[in-house]
Backbone as CSV, one residue per row, in Angstrom:
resi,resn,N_x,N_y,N_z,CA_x,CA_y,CA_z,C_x,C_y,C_z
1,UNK,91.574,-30.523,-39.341,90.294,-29.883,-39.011,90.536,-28.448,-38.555
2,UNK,89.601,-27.561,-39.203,90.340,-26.344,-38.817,89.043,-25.582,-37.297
3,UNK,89.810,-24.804,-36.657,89.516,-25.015,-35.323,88.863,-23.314,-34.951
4,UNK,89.198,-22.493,-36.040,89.039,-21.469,-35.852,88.182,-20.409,-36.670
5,UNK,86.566,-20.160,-35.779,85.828,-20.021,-36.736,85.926,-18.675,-36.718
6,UNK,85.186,-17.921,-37.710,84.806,-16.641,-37.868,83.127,-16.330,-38.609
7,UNK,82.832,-14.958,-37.654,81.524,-14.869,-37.854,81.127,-13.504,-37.976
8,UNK,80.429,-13.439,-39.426,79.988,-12.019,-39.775,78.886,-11.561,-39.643
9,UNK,77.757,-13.010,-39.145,76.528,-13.008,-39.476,76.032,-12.567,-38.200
10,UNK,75.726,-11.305,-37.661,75.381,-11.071,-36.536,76.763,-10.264,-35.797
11,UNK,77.099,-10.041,-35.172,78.420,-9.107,-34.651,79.792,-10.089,-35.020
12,UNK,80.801,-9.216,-34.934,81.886,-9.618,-35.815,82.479,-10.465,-34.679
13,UNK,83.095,-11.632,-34.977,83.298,-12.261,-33.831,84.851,-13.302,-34.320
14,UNK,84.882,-13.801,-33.489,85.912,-14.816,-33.947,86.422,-15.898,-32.387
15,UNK,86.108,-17.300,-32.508,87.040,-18.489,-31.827,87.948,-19.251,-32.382
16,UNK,88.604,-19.380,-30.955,89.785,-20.664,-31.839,89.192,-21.766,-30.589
17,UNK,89.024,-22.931,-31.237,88.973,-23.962,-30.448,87.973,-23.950,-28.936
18,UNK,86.835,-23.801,-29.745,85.628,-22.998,-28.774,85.706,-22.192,-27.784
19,UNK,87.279,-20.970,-28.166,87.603,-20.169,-26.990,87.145,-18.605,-27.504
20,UNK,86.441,-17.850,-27.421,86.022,-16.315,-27.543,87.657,-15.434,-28.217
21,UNK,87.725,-15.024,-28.842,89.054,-14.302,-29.433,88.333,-12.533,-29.148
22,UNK,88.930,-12.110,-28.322,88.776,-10.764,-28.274,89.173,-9.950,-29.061
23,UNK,88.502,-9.307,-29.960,88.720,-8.441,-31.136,89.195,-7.118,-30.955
24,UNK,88.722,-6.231,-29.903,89.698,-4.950,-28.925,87.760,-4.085,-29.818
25,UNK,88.094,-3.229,-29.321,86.676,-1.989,-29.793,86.474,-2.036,-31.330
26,UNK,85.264,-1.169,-30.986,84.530,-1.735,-32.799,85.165,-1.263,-33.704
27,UNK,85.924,-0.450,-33.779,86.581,0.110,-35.351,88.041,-1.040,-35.416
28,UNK,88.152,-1.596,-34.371,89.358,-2.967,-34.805,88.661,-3.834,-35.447
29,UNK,87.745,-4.376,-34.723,87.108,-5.543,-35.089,85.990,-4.817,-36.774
30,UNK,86.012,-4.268,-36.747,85.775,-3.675,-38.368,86.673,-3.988,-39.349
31,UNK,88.130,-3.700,-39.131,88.809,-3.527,-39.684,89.130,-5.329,-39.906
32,UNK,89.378,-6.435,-39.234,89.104,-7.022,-39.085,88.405,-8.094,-39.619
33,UNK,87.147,-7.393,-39.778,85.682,-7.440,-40.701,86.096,-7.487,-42.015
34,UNK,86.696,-6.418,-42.435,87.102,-5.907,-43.524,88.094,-7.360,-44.101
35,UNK,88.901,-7.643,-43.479,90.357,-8.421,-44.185,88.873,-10.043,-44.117
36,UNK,88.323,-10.298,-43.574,88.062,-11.458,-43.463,86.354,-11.013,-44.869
37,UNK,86.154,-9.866,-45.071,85.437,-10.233,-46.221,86.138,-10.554,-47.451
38,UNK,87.157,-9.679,-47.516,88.369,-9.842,-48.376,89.316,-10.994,-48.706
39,UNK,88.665,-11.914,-47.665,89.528,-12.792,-47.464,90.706,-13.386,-48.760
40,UNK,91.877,-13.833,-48.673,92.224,-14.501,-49.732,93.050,-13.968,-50.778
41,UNK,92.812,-12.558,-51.026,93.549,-11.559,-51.216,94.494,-10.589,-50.750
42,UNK,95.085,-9.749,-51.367,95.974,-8.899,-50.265,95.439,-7.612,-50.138
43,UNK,95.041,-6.893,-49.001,94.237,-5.700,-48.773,95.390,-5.019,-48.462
44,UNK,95.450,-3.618,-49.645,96.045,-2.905,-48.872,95.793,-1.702,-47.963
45,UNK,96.902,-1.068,-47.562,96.159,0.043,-46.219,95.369,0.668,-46.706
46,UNK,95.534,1.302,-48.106,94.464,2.264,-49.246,92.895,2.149,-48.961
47,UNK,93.133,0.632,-49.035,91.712,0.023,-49.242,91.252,-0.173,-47.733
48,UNK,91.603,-0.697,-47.076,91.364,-0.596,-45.612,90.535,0.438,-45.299
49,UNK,91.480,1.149,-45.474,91.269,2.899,-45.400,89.465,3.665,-46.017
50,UNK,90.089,3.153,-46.889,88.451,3.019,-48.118,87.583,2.390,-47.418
51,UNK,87.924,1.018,-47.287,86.405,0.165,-46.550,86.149,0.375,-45.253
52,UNK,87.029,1.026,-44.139,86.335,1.812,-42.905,85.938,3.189,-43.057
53,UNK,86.284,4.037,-44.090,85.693,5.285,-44.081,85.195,6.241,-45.443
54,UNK,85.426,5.419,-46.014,85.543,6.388,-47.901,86.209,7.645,-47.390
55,UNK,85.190,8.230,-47.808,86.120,9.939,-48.357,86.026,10.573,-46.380
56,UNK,85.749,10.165,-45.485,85.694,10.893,-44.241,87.090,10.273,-43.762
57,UNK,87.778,9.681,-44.210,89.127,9.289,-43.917,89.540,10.360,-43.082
58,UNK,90.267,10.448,-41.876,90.710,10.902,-41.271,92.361,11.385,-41.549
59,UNK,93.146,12.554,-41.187,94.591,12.470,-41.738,95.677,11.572,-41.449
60,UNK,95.070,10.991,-40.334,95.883,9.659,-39.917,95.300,8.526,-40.116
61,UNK,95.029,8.218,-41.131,94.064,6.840,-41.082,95.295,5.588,-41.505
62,UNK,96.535,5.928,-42.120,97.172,5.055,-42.433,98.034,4.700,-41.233
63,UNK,98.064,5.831,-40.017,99.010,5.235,-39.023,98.116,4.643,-37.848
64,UNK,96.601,4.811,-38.171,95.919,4.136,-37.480,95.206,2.863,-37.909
65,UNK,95.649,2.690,-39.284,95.111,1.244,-39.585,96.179,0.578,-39.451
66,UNK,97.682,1.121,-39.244,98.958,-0.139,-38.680,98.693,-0.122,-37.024
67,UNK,97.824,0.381,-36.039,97.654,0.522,-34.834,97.080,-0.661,-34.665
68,UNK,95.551,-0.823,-35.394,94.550,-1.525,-35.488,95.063,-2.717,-36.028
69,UNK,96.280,-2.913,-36.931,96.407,-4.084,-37.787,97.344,-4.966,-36.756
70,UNK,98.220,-4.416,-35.947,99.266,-4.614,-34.785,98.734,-4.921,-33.379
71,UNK,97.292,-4.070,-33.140,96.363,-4.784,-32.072,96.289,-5.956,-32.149
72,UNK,95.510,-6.079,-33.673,94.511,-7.423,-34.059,95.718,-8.239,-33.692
73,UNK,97.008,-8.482,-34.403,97.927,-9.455,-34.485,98.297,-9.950,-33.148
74,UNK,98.365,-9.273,-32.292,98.574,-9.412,-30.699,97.192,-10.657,-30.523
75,UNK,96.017,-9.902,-30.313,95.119,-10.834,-30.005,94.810,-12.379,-31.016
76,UNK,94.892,-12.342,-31.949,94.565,-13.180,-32.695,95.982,-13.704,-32.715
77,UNK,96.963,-13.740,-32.977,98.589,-14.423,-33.416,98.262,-14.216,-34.846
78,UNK,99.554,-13.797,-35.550,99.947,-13.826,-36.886,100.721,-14.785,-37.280
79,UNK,101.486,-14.776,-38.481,102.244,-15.556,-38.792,103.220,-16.440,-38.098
80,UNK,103.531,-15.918,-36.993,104.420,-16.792,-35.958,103.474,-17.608,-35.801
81,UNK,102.355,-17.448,-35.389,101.692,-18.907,-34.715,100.315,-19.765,-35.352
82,UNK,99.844,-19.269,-36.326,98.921,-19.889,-37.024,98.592,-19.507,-38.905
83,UNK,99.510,-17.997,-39.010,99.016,-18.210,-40.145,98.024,-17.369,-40.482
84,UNK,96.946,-16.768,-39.803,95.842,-16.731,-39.793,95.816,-15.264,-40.854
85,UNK,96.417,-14.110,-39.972,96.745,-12.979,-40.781,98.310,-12.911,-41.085
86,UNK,98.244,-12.541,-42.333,99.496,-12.590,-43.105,99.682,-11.100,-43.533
87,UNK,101.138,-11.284,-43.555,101.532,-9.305,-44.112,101.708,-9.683,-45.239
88,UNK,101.852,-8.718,-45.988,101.867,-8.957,-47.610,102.546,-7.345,-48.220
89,UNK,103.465,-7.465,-47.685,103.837,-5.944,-47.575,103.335,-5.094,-49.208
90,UNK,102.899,-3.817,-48.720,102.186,-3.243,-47.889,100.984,-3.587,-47.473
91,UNK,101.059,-4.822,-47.463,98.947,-5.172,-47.328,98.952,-6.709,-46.331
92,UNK,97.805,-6.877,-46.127,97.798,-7.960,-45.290,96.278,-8.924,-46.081
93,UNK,96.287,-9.911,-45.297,95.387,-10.906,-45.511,94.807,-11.987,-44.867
94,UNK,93.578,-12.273,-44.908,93.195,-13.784,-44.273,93.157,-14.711,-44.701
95,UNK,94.200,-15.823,-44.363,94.090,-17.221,-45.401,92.777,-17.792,-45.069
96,UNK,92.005,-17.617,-46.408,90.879,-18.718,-46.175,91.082,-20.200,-45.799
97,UNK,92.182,-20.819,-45.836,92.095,-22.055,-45.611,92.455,-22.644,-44.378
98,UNK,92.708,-21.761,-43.688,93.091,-21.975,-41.745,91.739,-21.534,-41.101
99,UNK,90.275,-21.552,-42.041,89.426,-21.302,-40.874,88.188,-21.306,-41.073
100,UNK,87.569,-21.605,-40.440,85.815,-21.825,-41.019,84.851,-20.105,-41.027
101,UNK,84.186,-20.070,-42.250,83.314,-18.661,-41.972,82.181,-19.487,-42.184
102,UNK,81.329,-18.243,-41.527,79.627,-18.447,-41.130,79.080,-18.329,-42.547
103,UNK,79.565,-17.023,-42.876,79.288,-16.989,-44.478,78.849,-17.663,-45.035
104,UNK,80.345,-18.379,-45.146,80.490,-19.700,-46.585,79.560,-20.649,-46.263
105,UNK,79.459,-21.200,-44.816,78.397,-22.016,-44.280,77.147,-21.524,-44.585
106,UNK,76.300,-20.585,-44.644,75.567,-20.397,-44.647,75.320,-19.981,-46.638
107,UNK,75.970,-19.477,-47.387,75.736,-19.855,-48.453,75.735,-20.936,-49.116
108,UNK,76.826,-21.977,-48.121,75.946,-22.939,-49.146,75.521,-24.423,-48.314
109,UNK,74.838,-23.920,-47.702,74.092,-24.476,-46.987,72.299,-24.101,-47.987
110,UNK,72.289,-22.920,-48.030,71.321,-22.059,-49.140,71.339,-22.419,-50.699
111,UNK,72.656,-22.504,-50.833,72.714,-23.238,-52.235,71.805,-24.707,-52.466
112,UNK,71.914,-26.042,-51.408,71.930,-27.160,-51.531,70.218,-26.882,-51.347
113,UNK,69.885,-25.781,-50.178,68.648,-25.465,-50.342,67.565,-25.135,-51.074
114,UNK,68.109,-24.804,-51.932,67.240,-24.066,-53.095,67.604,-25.159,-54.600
115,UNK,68.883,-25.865,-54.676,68.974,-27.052,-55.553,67.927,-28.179,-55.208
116,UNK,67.364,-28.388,-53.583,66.700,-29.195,-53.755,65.090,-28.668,-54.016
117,UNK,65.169,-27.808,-53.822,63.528,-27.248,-53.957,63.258,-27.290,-55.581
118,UNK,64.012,-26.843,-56.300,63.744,-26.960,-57.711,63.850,-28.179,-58.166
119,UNK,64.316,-29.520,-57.667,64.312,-30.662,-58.207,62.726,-31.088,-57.267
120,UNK,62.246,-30.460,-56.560,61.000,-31.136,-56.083,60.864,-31.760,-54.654
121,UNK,62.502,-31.627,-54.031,62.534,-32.265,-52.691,62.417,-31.508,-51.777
122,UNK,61.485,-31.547,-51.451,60.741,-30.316,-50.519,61.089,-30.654,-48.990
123,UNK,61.421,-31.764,-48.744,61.316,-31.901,-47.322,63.271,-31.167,-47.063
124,UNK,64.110,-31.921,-47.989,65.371,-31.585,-48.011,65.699,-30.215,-48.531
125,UNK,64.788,-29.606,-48.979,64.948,-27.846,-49.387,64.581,-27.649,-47.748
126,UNK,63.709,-27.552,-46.745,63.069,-26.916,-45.445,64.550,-27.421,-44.575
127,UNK,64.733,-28.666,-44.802,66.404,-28.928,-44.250,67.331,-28.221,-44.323
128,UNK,67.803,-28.292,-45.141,68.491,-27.074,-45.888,69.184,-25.663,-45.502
129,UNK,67.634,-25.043,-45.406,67.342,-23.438,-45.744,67.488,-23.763,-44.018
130,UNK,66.841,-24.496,-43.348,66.449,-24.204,-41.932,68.082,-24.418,-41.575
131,UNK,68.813,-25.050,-41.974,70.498,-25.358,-41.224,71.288,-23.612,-41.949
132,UNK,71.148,-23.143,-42.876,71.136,-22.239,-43.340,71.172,-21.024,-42.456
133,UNK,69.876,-20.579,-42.141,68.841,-20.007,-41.517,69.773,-20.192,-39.694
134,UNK,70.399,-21.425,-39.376,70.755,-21.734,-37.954,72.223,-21.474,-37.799
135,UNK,72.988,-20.134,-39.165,74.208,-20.166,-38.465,74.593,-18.827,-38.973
136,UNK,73.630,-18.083,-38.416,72.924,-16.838,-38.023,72.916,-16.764,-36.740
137,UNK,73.717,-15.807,-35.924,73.455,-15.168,-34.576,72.992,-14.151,-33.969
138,UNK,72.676,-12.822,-35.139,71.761,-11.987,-34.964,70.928,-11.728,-35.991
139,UNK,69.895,-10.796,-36.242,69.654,-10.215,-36.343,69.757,-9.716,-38.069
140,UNK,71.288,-9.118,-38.137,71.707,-7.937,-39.249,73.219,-8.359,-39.035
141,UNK,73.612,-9.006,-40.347,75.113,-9.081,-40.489,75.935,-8.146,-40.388
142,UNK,77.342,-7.806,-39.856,78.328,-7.109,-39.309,77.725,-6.327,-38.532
143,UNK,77.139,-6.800,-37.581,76.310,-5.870,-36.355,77.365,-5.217,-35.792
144,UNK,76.727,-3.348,-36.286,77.703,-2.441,-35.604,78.132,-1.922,-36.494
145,UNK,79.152,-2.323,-37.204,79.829,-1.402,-38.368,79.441,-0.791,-38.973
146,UNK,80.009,0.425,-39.399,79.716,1.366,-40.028,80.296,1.573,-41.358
147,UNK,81.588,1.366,-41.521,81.910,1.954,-43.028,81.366,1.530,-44.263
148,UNK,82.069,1.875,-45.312,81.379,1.597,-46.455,81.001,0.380,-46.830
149,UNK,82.118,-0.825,-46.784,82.286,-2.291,-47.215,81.429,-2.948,-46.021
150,UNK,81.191,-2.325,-44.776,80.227,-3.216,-44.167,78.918,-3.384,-44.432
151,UNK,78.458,-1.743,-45.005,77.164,-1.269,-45.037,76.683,-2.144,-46.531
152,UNK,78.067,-2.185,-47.207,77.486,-2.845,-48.964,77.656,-4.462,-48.676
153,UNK,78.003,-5.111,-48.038,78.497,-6.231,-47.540,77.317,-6.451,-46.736
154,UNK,76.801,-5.882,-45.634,75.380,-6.150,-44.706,73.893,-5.877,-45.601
155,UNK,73.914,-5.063,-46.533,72.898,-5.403,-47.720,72.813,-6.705,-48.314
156,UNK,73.908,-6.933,-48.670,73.960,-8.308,-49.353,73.511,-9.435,-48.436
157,UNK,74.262,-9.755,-47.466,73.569,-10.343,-46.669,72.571,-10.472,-46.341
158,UNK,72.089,-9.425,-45.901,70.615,-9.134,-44.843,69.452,-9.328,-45.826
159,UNK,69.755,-9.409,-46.947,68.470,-9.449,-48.269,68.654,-10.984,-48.725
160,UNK,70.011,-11.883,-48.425,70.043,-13.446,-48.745,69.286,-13.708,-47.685
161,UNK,69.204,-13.425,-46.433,69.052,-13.463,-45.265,67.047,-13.688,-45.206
162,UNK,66.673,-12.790,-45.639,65.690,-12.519,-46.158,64.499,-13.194,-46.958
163,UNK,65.706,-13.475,-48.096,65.134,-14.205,-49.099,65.241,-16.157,-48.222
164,UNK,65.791,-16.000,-47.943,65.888,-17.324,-47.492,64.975,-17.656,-46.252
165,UNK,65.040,-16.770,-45.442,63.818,-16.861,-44.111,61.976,-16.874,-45.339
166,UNK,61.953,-16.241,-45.751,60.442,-16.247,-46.589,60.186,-17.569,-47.550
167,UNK,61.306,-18.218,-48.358,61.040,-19.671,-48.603,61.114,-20.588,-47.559
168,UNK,62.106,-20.505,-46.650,61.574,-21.301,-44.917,60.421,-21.599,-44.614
169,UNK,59.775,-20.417,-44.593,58.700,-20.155,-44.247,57.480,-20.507,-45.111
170,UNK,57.426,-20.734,-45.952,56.474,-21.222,-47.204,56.728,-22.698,-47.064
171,UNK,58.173,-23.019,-46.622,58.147,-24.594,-46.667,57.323,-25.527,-44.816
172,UNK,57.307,-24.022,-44.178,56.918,-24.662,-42.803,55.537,-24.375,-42.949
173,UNK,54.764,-24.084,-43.503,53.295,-23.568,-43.549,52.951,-25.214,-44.720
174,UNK,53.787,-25.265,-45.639,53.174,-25.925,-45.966,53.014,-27.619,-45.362
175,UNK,53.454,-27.941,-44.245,53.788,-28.603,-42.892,52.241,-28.480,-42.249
176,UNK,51.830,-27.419,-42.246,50.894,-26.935,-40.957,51.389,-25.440,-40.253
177,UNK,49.985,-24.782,-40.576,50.461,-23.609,-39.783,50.652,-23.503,-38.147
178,UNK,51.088,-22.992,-37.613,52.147,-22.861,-36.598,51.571,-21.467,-36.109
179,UNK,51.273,-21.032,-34.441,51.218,-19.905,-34.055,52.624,-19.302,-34.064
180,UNK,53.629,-20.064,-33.687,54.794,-19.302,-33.814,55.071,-18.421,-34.838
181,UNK,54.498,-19.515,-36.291,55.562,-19.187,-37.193,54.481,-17.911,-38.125
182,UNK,52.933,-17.815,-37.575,51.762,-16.799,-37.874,52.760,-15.675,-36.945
183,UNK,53.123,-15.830,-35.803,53.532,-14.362,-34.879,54.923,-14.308,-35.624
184,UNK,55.938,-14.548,-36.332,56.812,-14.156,-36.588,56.553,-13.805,-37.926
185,UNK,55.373,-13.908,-38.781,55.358,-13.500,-40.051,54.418,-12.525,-39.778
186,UNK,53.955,-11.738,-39.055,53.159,-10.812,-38.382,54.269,-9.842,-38.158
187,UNK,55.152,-10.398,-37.393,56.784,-8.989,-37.122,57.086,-8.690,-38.203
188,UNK,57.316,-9.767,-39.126,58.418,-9.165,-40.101,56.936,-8.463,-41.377
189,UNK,56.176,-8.674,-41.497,55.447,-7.878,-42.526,55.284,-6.348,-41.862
190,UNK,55.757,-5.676,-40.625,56.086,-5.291,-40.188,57.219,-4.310,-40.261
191,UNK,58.169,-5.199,-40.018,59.342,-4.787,-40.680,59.841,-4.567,-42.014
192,UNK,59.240,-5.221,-42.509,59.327,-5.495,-44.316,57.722,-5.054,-44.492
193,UNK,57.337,-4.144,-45.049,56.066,-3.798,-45.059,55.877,-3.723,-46.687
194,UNK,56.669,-3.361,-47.381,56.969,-3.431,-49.060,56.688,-5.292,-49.648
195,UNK,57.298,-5.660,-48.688,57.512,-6.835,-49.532,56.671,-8.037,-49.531
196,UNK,55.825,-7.959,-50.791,54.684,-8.540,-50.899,54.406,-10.211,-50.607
197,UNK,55.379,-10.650,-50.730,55.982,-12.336,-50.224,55.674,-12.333,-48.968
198,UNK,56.091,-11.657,-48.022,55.688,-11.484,-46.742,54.054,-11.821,-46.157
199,UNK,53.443,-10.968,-47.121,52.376,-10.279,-46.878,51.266,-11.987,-47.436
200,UNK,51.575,-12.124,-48.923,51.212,-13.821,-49.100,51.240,-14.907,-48.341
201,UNK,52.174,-14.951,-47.292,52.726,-15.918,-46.849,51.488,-15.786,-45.456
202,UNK,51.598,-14.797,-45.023,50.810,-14.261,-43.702,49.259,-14.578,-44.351
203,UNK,48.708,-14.063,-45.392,47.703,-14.302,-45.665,47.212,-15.875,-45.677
204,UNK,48.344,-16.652,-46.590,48.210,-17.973,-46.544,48.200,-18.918,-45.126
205,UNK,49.099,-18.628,-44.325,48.852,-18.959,-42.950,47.753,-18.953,-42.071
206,UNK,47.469,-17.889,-42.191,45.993,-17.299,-41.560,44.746,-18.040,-41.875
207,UNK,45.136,-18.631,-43.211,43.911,-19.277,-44.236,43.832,-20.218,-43.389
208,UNK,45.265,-21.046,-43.402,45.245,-22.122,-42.822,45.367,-22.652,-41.663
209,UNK,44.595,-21.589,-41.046,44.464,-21.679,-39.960,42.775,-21.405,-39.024
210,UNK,42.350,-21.116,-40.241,41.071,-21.433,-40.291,40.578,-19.569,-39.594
211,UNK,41.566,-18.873,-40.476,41.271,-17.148,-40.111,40.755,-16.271,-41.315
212,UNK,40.389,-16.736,-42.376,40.099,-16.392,-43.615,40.035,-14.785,-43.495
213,UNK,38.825,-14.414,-42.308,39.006,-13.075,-42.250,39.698,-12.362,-41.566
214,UNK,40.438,-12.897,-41.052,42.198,-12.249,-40.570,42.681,-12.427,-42.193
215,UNK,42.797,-13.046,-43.032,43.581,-13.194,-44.174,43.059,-11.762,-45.030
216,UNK,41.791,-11.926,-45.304,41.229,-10.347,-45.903,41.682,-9.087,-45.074
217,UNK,41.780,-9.008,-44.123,41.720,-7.869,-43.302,43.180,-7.775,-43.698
218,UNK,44.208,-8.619,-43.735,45.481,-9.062,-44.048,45.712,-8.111,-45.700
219,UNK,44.946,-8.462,-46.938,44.968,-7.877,-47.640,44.732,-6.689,-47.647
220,UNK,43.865,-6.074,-47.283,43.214,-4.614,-47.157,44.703,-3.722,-46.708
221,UNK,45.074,-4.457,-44.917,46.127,-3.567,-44.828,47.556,-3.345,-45.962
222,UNK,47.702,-4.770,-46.946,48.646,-4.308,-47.764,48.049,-3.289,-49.010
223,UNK,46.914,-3.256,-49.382,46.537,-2.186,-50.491,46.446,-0.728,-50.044
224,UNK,45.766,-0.670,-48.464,46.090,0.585,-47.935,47.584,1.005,-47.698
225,UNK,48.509,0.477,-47.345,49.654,0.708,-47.098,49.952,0.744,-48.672
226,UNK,50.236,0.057,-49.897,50.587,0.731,-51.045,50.012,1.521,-51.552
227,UNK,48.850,1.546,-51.681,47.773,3.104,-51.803,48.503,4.490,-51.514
228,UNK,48.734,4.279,-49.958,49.098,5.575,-49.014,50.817,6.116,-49.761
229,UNK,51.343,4.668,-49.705,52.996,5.406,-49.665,53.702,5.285,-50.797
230,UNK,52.824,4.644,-51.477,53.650,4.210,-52.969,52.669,4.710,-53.985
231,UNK,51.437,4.798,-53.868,50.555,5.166,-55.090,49.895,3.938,-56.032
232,UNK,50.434,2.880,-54.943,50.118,1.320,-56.730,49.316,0.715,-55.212
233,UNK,48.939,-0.411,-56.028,47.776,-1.689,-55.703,49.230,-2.958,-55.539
234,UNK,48.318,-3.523,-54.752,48.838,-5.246,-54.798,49.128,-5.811,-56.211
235,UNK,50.099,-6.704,-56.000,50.318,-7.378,-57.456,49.510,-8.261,-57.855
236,UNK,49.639,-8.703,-59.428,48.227,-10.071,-58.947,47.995,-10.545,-58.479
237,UNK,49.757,-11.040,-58.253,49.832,-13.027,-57.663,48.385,-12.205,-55.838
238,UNK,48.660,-11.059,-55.041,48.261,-11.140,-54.035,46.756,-10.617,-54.456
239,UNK,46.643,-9.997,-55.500,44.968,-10.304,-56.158,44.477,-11.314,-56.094
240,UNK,44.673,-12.192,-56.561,44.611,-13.678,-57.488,43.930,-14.352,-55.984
241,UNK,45.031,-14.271,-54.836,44.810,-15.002,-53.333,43.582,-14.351,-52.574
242,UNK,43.780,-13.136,-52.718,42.665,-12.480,-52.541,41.400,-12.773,-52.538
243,UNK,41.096,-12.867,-54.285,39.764,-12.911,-54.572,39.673,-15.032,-54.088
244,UNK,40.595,-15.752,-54.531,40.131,-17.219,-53.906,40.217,-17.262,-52.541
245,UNK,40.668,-16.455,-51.650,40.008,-16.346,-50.022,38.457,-15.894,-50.162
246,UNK,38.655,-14.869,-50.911,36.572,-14.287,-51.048,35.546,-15.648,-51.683
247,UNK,36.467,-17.013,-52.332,35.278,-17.392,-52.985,35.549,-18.563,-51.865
248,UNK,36.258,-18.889,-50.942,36.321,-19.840,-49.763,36.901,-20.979,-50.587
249,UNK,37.721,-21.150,-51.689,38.238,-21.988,-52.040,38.867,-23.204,-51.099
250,UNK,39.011,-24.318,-51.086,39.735,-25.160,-50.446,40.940,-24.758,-50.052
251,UNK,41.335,-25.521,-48.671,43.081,-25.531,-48.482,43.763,-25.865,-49.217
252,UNK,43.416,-27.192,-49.937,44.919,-27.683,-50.481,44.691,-27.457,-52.176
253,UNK,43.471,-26.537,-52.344,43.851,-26.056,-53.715,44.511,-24.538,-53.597
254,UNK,44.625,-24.360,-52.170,44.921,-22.636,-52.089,47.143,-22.885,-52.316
255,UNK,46.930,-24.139,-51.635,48.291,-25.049,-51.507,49.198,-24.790,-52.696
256,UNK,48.194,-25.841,-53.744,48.678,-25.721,-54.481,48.509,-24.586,-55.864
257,UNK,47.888,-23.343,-55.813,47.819,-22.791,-56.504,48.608,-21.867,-56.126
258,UNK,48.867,-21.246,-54.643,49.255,-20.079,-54.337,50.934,-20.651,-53.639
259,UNK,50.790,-21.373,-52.326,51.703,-21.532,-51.768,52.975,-22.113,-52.708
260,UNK,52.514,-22.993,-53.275,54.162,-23.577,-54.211,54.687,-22.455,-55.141
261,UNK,53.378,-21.662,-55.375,54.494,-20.658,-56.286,54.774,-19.835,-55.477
262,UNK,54.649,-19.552,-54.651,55.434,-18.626,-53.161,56.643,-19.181,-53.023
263,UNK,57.017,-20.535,-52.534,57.704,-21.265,-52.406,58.716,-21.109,-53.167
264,UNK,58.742,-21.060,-54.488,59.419,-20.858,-55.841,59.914,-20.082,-56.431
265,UNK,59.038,-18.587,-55.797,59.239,-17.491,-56.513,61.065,-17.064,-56.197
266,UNK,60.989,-16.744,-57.011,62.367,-15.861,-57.103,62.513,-14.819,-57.173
C-alpha cells in the first residue's frame, strides 16, 4: 500500500503516512511540481529550467535547480530511503509507482463519472463526479506557481475542474434544487460569466424553485453581458429555455427537455 500521497490540486503539497512533508519555499516546491507532473520520465535540468522559467531563465538557473533538487532530497529522502526521487544522471524523476496523486484520483474518478452518465446511470455518474469533485483542496490547481508548465498544466486542470463541477451540478438539481447549490451557481456565473452552461443551469434551478422570474431576469443579464462585451446573443439551447420559461411550461418537461441535455452536453 503506498503511503505517500501527492497533491497538485490546490497548493503543491506532499505526505508520507499522514505526516505533512515540507517542501522548503515556493520556487522548490515548483520545481517539485514540475518532476511530479512529469512524473515517470527523466527530466532534465534543461527542462526544469524551461518549466520554471522559459526564456526569463536566470544565468544561474542550472546551479540553482541542483540547490533546489538537493533541498527537495533532504526533505523528502531519495534513493537511499524510498525511492521516491531518482537521479538519472543528468536528470531526475518521480517513480509513479511509490505513490498516490490527486490527479490520477481525480481523473479517473471523472472518467467512471461520465462512463456512467452516458450509459444512463445517473445516480452513479452524481457519485462519481461528486468523489471526483472531493479530492480537490483548493480552489485552482498548483496554487502559486508561476512558470510555464504550471500555468499550461493549471489550465488543464482548472477547465476539467470546471467541466466536471457544471455536470455535478445538473446532476444535483436534477435531485431538487438546493439554496446552497442556487448560491454557488450564482458565484460561479460570476466568475465564469462567458460560459453559457453556467448560466442554464442557474436559470434551470431558479425554475425549480419556483423563481421563474429570477430565471428571466437570469437570461436578460446573460444577453446584456454578451451584447456589451462580445457583440453576439445567447445560444439557442439558452433561447429555446428562455422562451419555455415565458410560456410557464412544466418542471419535469423543462427536466427533460433542457436539463438532461445540460447534463450531457459536452
Amino acid at each position: 500500500m503506498r503511503t505517500t500521497s501527492l497533491r497538485l490540486l490546490g497548493a503543491i503539497d506532499m505526505t508520507r503516512e499522514g505526516r505533512q512533508i515540507h517542501l522548503g519555499p515556493a520556487r522548490e516546491r515548483e520545481c517539485f511540481g514540475a518532476l511530479v507532473v512529469r512524473r515517470g520520465t527523466p527530466v532534465m535540468v534543461e527542462q526544469l529550467i524551461a518549466d520554471l522559467w522559459g526564456d526569463a531563465a536566470p544565468d544561474s538557473a542550472v546551479n540553482v535547480i541542483h540547490t533546489y533538487i538537493s533541498r527537495l532530497r533532504r526533505r523528502i529522502g531519495g534513493d537511499g530511503e524510498d525511492g521516491l526521487m531518482r537521479s538519472l544522471r543528468p536528470g531526475y524523476t518521480i517513480d509513479p509507482a511509490s505513490v498516490s496523486l490527486d490527479v490520477e484520483d481525480f481523473e479517473r474518478d471523472r472518467r467512471t463519472g461520465l462512463a456512467a452518465l452516458w450509459t444512463g446511470d445517473l445516480d452513479q455518474a452524481r457519485h462519481s463526479l461528486e468523489a471526483a469533485l472531493g479530492h480537490w483542496t483548493g480552489t485552482t490547481a498548483l496554487h502559486g506557481a508561476t512558470g510555464p508548465l504550471a500555468v499550461q498544466e493549471r489550465r488543464r486542470l482548472d477547465e476539467l475542474h470546471l467541466d466536471t463541477l457544471e455536470t455535478a451540478m445538473a446532476l444535483r438539481l436534477r435531485e431538487g434544487t438546493r439554496r446552497d447549490t442556487l448560491a454557488e451557481l450564482s458565484t460561479l456565473v460570476r466568475k465564469h460569466p462567458f460560459r453559457e452552461r453556467l448560466w442554464i443551469l442557474l436559470m434551470l434551478g431558479l425554475a425549480g424553485a419556483d423563481r421563474r422570474g429570477e430565471a428571466l431576469i437570469a437570461y436578460h443579464d446573460l444577453r446584456a453581458l454578451l451584447k456589451e462585451d462580445l457583440g453576439i446573443g445567447p445560444s439557442q439551447r439558452a433561447q429555446h429555455l428562455f422562451y419555455d420559461l415565458l410560456s410557464d411550461r412544466p418542471g419535469d418537461e423543462l427536466w427533460t427537455e433542457h436539463l438532461t441535455l445540460t447534463v450531457r452536453q459536452r
